[in-house]
C-alpha distance (Angstrom), angle and dihedral (degrees) to the residues before:
residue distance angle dihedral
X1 . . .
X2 3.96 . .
X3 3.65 114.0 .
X4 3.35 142.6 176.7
X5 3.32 129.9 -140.2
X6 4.40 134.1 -156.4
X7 4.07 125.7 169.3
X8 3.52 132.2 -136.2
X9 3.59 114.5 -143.1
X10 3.83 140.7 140.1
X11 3.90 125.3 105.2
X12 4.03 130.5 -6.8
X13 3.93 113.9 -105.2
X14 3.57 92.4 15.6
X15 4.32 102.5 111.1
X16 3.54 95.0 -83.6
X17 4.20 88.8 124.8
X18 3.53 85.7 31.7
X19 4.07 94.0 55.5
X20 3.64 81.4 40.8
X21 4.00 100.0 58.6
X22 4.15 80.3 42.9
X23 3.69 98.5 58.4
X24 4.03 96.9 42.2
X25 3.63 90.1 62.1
X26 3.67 76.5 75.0
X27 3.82 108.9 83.2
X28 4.05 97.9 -148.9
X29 3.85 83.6 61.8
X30 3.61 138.2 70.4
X31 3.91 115.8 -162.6
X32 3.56 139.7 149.9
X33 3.87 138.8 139.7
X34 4.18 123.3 -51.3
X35 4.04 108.9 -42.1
X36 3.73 120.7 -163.4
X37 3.61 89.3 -104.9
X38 3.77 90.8 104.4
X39 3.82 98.3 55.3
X40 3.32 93.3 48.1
X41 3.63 95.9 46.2
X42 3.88 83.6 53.4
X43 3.62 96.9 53.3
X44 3.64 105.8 45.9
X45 3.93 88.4 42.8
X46 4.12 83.6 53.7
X47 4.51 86.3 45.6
X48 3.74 81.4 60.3
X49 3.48 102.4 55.0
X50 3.89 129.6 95.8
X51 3.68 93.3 -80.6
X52 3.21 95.0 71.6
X53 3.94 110.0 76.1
X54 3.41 98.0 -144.2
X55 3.92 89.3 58.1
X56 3.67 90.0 110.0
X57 3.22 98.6 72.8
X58 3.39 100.9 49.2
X59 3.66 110.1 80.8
X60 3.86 138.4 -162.6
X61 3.91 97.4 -89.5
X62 3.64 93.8 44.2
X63 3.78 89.7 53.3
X64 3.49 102.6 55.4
X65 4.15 90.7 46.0
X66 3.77 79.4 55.0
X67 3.64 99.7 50.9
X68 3.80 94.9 32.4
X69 3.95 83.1 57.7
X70 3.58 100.9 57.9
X71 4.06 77.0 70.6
X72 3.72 98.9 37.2
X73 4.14 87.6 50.8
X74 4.09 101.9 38.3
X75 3.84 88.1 45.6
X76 3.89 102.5 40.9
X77 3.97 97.4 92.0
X78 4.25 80.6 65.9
X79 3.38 125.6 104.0
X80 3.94 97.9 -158.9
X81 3.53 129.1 100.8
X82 4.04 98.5 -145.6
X83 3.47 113.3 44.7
X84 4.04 116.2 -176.5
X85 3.69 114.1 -161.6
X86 3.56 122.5 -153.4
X87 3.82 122.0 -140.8
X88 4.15 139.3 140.6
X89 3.52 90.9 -136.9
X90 3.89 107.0 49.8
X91 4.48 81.0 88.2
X92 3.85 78.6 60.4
X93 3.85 89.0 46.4
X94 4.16 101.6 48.8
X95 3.92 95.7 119.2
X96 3.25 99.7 42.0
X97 4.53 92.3 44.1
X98 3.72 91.0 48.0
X99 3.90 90.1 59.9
X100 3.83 92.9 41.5
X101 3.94 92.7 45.6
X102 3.73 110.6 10.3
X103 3.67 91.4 -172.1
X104 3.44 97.8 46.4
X105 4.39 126.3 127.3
X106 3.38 129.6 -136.3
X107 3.89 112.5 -153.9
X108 3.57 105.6 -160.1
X109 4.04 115.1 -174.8
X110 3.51 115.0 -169.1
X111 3.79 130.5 176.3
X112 4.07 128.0 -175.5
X113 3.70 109.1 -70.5
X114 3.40 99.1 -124.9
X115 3.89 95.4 56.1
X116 3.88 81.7 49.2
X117 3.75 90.5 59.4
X118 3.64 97.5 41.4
X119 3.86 87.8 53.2
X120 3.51 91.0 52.6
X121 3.89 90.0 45.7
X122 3.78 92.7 52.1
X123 3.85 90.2 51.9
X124 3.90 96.2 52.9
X125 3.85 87.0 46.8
X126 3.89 83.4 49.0
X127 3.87 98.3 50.7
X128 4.41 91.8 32.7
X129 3.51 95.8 137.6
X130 3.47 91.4 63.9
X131 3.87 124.9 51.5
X132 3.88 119.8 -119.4
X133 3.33 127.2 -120.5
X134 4.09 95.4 -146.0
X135 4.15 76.8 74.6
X136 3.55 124.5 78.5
X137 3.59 99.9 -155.7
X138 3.85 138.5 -38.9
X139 4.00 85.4 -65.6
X140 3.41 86.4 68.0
X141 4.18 100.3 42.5
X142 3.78 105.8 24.0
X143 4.11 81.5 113.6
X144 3.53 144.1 -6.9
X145 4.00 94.0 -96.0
X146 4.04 81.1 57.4
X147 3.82 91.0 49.6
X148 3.81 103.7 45.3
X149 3.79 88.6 47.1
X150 3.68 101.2 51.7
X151 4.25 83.8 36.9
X152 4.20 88.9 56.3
X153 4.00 91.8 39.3
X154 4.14 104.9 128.2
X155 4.31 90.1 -111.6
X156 3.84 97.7 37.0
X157 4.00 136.7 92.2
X158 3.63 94.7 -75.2
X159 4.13 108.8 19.8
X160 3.41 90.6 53.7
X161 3.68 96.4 47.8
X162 3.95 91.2 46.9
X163 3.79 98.0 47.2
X164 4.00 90.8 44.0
X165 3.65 89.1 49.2
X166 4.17 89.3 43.4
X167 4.14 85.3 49.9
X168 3.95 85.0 52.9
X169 3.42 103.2 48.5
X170 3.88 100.2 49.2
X171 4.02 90.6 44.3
X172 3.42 128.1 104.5
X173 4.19 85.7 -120.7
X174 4.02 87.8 75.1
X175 3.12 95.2 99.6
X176 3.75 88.5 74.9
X177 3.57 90.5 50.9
X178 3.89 135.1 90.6
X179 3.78 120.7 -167.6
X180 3.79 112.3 -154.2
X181 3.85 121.2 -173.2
X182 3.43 125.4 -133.9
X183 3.91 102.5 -130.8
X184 3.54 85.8 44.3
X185 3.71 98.8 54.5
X186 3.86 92.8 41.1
X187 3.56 95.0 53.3
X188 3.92 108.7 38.7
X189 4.21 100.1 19.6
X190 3.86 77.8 152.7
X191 3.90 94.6 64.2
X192 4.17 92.4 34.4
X193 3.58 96.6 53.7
X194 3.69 105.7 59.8
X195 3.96 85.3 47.6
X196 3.72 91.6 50.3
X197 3.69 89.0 46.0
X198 3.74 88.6 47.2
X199 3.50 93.4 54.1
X200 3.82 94.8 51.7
X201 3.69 92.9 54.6
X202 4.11 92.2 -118.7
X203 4.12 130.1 125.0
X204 3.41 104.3 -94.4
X205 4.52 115.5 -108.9
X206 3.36 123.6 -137.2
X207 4.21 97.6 -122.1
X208 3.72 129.0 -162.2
X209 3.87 105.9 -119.7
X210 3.77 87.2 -172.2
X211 3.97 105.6 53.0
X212 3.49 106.0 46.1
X213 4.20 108.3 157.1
X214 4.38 114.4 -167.9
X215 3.21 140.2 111.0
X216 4.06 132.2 135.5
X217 4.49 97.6 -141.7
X218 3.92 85.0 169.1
X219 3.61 108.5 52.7
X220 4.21 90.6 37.0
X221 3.92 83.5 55.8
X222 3.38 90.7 50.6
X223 4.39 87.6 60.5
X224 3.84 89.7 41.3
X225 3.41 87.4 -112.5
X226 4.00 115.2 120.6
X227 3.53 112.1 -159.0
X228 3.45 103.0 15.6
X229 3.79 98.6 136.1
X230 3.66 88.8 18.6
X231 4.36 102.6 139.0
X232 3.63 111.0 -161.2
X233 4.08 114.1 -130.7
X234 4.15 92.9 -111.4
X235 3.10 124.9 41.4
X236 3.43 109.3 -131.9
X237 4.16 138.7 142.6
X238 3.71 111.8 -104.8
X239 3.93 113.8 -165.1
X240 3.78 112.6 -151.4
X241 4.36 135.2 157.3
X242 3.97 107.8 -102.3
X243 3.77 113.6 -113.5
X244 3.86 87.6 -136.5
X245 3.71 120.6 114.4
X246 4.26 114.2 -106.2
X247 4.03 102.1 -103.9
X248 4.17 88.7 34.7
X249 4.31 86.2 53.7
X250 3.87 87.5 41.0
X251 3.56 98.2 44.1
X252 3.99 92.8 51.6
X253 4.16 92.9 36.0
X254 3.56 103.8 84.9
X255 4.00 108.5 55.5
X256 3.39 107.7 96.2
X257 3.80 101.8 124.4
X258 4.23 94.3 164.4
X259 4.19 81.6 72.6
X260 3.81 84.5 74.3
X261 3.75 117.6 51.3
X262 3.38 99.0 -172.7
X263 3.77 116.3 140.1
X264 3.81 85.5 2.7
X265 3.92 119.0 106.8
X266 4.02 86.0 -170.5
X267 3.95 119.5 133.8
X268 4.41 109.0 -116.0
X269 3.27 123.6 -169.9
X270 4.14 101.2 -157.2
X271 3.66 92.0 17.2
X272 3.90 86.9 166.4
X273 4.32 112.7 144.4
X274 3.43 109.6 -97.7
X275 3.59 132.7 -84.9
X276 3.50 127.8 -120.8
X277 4.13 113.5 -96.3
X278 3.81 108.6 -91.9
X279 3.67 120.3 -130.4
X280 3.36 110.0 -92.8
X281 4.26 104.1 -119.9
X282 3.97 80.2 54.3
X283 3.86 125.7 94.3
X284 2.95 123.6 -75.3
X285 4.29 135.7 172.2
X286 3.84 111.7 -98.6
């Protein structure tokens, strides 16, 4: 069966299982939080290369059946016709999608970096007895200075995510790409799906804000990290005070480069300029 295929991407703890668990509700779609489909997709397309010394006789067609197949095979078992897999790296991958699936959509959600760390904070706090994997070692977690920096590092959970979705943004692939903010999609999901919907070329569904049902306990136990793609049943914004220290919340607070679409021809839902930071005891969404 025909299908096509879109990608959410964009930054860690910023919706992207939550807008995930949203559009599977809708039965044309399949969705859910990051499959495996990425790594593999990364290694076979890595086989292929010149390395390998049986690279030339591989040629260009019988590459991109080979990569589009990784898709084609993991997916097969699924009765939907749009499938939207989720994966950090597919802002990494933009040239290389848009020749495999020319119409394809990248769903980037992003959300201001320092809420992203202090969501990631509050989680290892959550799950202390038990190290996390996202660490590599007490020189990495001994405090939250340790944490943030290894978290922010340019390979890591959230560097890599940031520069990938940086990369995106200023390419001339962002025109397949949507960037959907957090607070916004938390607060008014009514207003931000019919956009996202819009974007994707699909009819729009009539989803139930209230009774959303997903969340992957096994593989976030595996990380050490309970809760991680844990999707609360309304959607609903929660204002809390970050747990991060003052210069750590500052430091992280003012990186939010998809508030300014200059030299960017990406789509933005919420593309309002920035705030300024709030203090950190104040409010804030969770």
């Amino acid at each position: 069966m025909p299908r096509t295929y879109h990608f959410i991407s964009g930054l860690p703890r910023s919706g992207s299982t939550l807008l995930a668990a949203i559009l599977r509700q809708n039965p044309r779609i399949h969705a859910a939080m990051t499959s495996p489909v990425g790594s593999l997709f990364t290694s076979l397309h890595s086989t292929m290369g010149l390395d390998n010394e049986f690279a030339e006789f591989i040629d260009e067609k019988q590459r991109e059946r080979m990569l589009r197949g990784v898709f084609e095979l993991y997916y097969q078992d699924h009765p939907q016709e749009v499938i939207v897999d989720t994966n950090r790296l597919w802002c990494a991958r933009l040239p290389l999608l848009s020749r495999l699936f020319p119409e394809a959509k990248v769903l980037c959600t992003v959300r201001n970096v320092a809420w992203v760390m202090d969501s990631i904070e509050r989680l290892v706090r959550k799950n202390a007895i038990l190290p996390s994997k996202l660490f590599n070692g007490p020189h990495e977690s001994d405090t939250v200075y340790h944490r943030l920096e290894a978290l922010a590092s340019r390979d890591r959970f959230v560097g890599f995510s940031y520069y990938a979705l940086k990369e995106a943004f200023y390419s001339p692939e962002a025109r397949n790409i949507l960037v959907i903010d957090y607070e916004h999609l938390t607060q008014a999901p009514e207003k931000v799906l019919p956009l996202v919907y819009q974007f994707l070329g699909e009819p729009v569904f009539a989803h139930d804000f209230n009774n959303l049902d997903y969340q992957e306990p096994g593989f976030d136990a595996r990380l050490g990290m309970h809760g991680l793609h844990e999707v609360k049943r309304k959607v609903a914004y929660r204002p809390r005070p970050t747990v991060l220290p003052p210069d750590l919340f500052q430091q992280y607070s003012n990186l939010d480069f998809w508030k300014n679409r200059t030299g960017s021809i990406a789509s933005v839902i919420n593309a309002n300029p920035a705030p300024a930071a709030p203090a950190p005891a104040s409010p804030s969404p969770s």
